[in-house]
N, C-alpha and C positions, 0 to 999 in steps of 0.2 A: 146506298148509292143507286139511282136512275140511271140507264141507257144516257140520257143525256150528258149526265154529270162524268159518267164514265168516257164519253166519246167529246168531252170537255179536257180529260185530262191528256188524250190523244193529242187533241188538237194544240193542247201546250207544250209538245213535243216535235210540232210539225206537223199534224196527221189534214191532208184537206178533207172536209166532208162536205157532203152534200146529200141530200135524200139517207140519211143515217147510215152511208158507205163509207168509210174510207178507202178512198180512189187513191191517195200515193202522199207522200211523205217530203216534198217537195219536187220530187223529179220521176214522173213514171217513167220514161223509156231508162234513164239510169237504173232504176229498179230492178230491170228487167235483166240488166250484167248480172246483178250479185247471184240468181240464180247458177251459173256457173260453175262457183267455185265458194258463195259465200254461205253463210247459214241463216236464214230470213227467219220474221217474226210479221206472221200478220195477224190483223185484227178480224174478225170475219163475220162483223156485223149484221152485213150484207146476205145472209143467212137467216132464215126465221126457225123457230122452236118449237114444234106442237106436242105437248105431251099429253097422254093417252091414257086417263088410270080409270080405278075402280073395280072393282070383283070380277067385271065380263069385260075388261078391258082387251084381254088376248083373245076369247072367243070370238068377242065383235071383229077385232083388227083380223083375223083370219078369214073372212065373211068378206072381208071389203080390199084387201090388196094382193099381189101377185105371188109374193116370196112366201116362204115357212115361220111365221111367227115366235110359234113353239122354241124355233133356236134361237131367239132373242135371248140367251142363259145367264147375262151380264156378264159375258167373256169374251161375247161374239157379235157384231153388227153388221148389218148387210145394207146392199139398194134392194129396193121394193117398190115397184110400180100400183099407181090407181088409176085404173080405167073405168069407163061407163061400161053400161049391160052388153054392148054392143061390139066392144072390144077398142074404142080410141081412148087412147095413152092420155090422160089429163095430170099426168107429175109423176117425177121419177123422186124417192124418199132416201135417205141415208135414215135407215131405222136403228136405232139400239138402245140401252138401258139403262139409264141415268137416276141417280135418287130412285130408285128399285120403281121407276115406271118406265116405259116405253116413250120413248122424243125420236119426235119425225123430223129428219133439217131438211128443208127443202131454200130455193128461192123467195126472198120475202114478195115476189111477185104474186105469185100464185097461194103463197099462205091462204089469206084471206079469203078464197074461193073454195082451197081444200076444206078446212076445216068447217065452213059452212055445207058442201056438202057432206061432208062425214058427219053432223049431228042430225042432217036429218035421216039417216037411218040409228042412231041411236034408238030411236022407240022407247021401249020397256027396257031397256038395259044397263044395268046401273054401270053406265062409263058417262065422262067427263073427259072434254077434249079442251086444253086452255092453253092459250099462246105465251109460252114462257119465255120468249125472244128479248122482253125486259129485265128477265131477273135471271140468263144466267147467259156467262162471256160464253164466246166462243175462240178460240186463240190457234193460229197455224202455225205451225214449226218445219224448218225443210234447212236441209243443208248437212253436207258430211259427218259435221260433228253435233247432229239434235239427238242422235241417242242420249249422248256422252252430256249434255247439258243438263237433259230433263232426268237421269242416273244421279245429278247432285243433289235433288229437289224431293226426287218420289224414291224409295225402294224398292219398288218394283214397276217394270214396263212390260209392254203387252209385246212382244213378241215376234206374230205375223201379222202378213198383213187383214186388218181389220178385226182385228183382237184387239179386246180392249181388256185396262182394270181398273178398278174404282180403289178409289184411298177417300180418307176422310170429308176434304174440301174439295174433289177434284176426281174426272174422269177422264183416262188416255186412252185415246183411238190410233191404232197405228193404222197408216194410210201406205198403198203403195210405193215400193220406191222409186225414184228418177234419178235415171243417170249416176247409178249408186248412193245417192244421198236419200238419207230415212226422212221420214214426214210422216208428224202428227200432229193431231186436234187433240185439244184441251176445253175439257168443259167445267167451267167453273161457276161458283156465284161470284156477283160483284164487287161484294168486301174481299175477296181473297183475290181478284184478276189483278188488282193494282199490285200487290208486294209480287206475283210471280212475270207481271210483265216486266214491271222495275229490274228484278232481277234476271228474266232473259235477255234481255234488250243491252246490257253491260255484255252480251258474246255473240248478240245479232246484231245485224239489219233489218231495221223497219223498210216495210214493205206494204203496198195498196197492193185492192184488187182482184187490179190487171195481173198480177205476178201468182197470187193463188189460181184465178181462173186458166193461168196459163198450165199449171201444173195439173189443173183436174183435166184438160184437153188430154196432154202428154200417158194422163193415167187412162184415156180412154172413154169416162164421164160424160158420160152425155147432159144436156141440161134441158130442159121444158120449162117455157115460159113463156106471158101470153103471146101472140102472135102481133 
């Protein structure tokens, strides 16, 4: 299944897109209630995927962004900023360990510019930087009862905030919480995003966006994107 195909089957659920976002589900300001009280499912396309491998893959990435690498352990993920020589802020990264490499999610605005600068210092260094934003979901969960949902699916969930754990098909990131309600990301590949959204979606509300972006504001999240 393609990006496409898969933001095909949204769309046959209601999902509007445009520029490969879904912006909302037929009613963004309604959307915006269910945060409240309801338990959302969004799609979070609107996100791109740089992963980062090869034998100096973590030497390199130490050399080039702000945060501690090294703790990327596949249990923990953090933000990490990349700046020029000079010290200006060019992207702030939600970094952690997916398929036992390093994925940068940033804005799919700035993808394109990051990962072009980060190959050219690759040099001699057997790392590979490729934009996985095609082949693997991204899925946002929020509301009182997203523990309690993603508990019937996985065996085990990560805990605090920004601990994650990897299972077979699938990696959980627990994200801060709002307003007592848990929130996590789900990273999945294509073939499997379909049967766990099918199945969230029977104890969510769909949800564009407007409604994630609102929650990364609440968490504090800053964003970088061109000007």
């Amino acid at each position: 299944m393609t990006l496409s195909q898969w933001q095909s089957e949204l769309i046959a659920q209601g999902a509007y897109v445009e520029q490969d976002t879904i912006h909302h589900f037929g009613n963004a300001a309604q959307e915006l209630t269910y945060l409240v009280e309801d338990n959302v499912m969004c799609d979070l396309s609107h996100l791109a995927l740089l992963e980062v491998s090869g034998a100096d893959a973590a030497t390199f990435l130490q050399g080039q962004v702000t945060n501690d690498v090294k703790l990327l352990n596949g249990q923990q993920a953090h933000y990490t900023g990349y700046c020029t020589p000079k010290g200006r802020l060019l992207g702030i990264f939600l970094a952690l360990v997916h398929q036992d490499h390093v994925h940068l999610q940033m804005p799919k605005a700035i993808a394109e510019a990051i990962a072009k600068r980060l190959r050219m210092f690759v040099m001699r260094s057997k790392v590979i930087i490729t934009d996985q934003s095609e082949h693997i979901v991204k899925i946002g969960l929020n509301g009182p009862g997203a523990l309690q949902i993603l508990s019937e699916q996985f065996s085990q969930l990560p805990g605090e905030p920004y601990a994650t754990k990897t299972h077979t098909h699938a990696t959980l990131l627990r994200l801060p919480s709002i307003a007592g309600h848990q929130r996590f990301e789900i990273f999945t590949s294509m073939e499997h995003a379909k049967t766990l959204w099918n199945t969230f979606k029977m104890k969510t509300k769909l949800v564009g966006k407007s409604c994630w972006d609102w929650l990364e504001v609440q968490s504090g999240i800053p964003e970088v994107v061109p000007a």
